[in-house]
C-alpha positions in Angstrom: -28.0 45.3 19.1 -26.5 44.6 15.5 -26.1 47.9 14.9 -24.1 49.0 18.7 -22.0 46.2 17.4 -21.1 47.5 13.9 -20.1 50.8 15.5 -18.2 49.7 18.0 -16.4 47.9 15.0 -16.1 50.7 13.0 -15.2 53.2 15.8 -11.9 50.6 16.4 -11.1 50.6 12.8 -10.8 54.5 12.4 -7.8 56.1 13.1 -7.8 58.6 16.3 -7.1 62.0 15.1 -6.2 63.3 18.5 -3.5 60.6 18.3 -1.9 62.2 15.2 -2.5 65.9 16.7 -0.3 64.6 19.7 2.2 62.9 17.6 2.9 66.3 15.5 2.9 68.5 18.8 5.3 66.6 20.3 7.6 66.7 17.1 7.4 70.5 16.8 8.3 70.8 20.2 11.5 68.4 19.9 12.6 71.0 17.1 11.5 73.8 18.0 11.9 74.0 21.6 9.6 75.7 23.9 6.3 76.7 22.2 3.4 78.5 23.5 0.0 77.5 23.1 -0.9 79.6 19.8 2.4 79.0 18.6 1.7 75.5 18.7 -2.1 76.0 17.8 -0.6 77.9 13.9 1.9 75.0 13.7 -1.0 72.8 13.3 -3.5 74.9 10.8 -5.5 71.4 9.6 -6.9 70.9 13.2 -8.9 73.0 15.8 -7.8 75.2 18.2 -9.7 73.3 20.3 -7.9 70.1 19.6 -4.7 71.3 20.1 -5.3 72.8 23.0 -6.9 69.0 24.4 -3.8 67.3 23.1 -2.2 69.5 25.1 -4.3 68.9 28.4 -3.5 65.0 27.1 0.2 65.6 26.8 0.3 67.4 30.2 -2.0 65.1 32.2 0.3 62.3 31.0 3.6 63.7 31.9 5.1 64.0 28.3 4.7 68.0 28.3 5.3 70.9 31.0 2.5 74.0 31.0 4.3 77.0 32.9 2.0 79.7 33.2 3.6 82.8 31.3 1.2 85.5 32.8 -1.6 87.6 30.4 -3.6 83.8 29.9 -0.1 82.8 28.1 1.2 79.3 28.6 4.5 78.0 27.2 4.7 74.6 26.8 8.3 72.0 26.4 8.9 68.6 26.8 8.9 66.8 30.4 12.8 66.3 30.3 12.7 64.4 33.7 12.4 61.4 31.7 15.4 61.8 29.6 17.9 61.0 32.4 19.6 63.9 33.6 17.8 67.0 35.4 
């Protein structure tokens, strides 16, 4: 039981790194404009693929980010603007 405890300490203590991926897509995409997916992906060479590509799902699923499907298994993706006020 000791032990469930001390990881549940630690695992509150370290940073999430999915948090920082999200952080940094969203920046690149407030520069840069509208990014696909691999765009993105090479923006971000420390991290996965596969982590980009959840922080993505994340951003989407929470509204922050649009997905429009390109065609050919492309995605672009830009910020959700209907926050910002005007449409």
């Amino acid at each position: 039981m000791e032990s469930a405890m001390d990881s549940l300490s630690l695992s509150r203590m370290e940073p999430n790194p999915t948090y920082g991926v999200e952080q940094r897509l969203l920046a690149a995409l407030k520069v840069q404009g509208v990014q696909t997916m691999e765009q993105l992906a090479s923006l971000q060479p420390t991290v996965s693929w596969a982590q980009v590509f959840l922080a993505i799902d994340r951003l989407s699923r929470s509204g922050l980010v649009f997905l429009r499907r390109e065609g050919g298994g492309r995605y672009s993706v830009s910020l959700n603007r209907r926050d910002g006020g005007t449409t």
